[in-house]
Structure formats: C-alpha cells, structure tokens
C-alpha positions as CSV (number, residue, x, y, z in Angstrom):
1,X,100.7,84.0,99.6
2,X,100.4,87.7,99.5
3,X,97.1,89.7,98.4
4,X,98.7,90.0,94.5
5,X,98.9,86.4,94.5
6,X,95.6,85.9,95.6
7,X,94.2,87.7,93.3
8,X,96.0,86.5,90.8
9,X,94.7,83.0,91.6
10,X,91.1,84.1,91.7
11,X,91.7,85.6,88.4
12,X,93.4,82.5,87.1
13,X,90.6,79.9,88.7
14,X,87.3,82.1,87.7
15,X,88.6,83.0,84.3
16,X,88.2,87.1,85.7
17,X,90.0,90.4,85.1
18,X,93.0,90.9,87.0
19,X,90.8,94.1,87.8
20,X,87.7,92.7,88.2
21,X,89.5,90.2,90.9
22,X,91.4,92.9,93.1
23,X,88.3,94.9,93.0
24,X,85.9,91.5,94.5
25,X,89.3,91.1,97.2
26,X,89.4,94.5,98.1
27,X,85.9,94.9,98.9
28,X,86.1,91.3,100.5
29,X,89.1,92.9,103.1
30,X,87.9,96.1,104.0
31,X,84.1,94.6,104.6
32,X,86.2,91.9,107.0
33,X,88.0,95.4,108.5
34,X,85.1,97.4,109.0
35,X,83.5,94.6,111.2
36,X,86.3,94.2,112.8
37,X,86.2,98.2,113.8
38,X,82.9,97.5,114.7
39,X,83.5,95.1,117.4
40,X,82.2,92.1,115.2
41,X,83.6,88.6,115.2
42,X,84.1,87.1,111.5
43,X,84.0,83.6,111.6
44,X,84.9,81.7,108.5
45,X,83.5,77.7,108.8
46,X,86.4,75.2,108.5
47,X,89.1,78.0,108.1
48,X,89.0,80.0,111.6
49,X,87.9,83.4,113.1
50,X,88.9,86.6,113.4
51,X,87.7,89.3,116.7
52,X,89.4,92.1,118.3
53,X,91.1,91.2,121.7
54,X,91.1,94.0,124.2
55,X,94.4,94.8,126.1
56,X,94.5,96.9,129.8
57,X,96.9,99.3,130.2
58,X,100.1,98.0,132.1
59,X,103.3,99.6,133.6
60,X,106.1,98.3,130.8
61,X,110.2,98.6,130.0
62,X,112.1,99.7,127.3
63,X,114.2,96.6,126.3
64,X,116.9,98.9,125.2
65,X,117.2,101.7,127.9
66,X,115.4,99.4,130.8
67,X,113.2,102.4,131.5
68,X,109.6,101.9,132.8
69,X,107.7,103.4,130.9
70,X,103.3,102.9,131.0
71,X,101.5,101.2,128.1
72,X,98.0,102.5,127.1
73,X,95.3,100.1,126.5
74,X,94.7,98.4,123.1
75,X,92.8,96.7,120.6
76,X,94.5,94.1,118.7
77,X,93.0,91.8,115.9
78,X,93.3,87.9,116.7
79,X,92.9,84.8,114.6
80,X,91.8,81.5,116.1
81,X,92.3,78.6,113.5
82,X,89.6,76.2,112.9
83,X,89.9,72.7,113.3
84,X,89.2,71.7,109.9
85,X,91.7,73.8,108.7
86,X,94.5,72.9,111.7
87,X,93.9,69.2,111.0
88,X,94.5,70.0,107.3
89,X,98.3,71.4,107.7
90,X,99.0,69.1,110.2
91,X,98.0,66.3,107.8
C-alpha cells in the first residue's frame, strides 16, 4: 500500500473527501516526522514503533573501486514490529 492508497481507503471507509483524507494523513506523517527529528520514539500499540538509531562514524570501501573511503556518523529511522501485529502476518 502506498500513501494514495491509503488515503483513498480512509476516504472510502469514513465516507471523507479525497481532500479532506490526504489533508488528516499528511498532517498524521509529518507530526510522526517531526518527532522523529526530535529525538522522540513513536510507539503505535499492537502495530510497532518507530525511533532514530544512531550510527558512529567508520572507516568504509567502495564496492565498486575497493577504495577506503571514511563514513560520517548518522541517524537513521528504525521500525520495530509489535507483537500483535507480527503474530497477525504470520497467522
């Protein structure tokens, strides 16, 4: 399912505007980004949670030249499924 789809089901299922919907996802995704800017975990009950993982920097290679080359540090967004939600796709 992609974001268009997803709002075209909560369209569809709440009897909304295609506008309306977008407009209540939207707002929905960037609140969930800005708290993920902000450090903050997001935890959703029964489908998972989302934080921001924190990487070092490390001495890397170019896969196609071989050359070592250093990676700066990062911050990457992870997911961690919930159980309710692993137990439900593995049936």
């Amino acid at each position: 399912m992609n974001k268009s789809e997803l709002v075209e089901a909560l369209s569809v299922n709440k009897n909304l505007t295609y506008k309306k919907s977008e407009q209540i996802v939207n707002l929905i995704f960037d609140a969930m980004s800005q708290a993920l800017i902000d450090n903050d975990r997001i935890e959703i009950r029964g489908f998972g949670s989302f934080m921001v993982k924190e990487y070092k920097a490390y001495m890397g290679r170019n896969p196609k030249t071989g050359e070592i080359i250093k990676v700066e540090e990062k911050k990457l967004p992870f997911f961690k499924v919930g159980k309710e939600l692993r137990e439900r796709v593995n049936g």
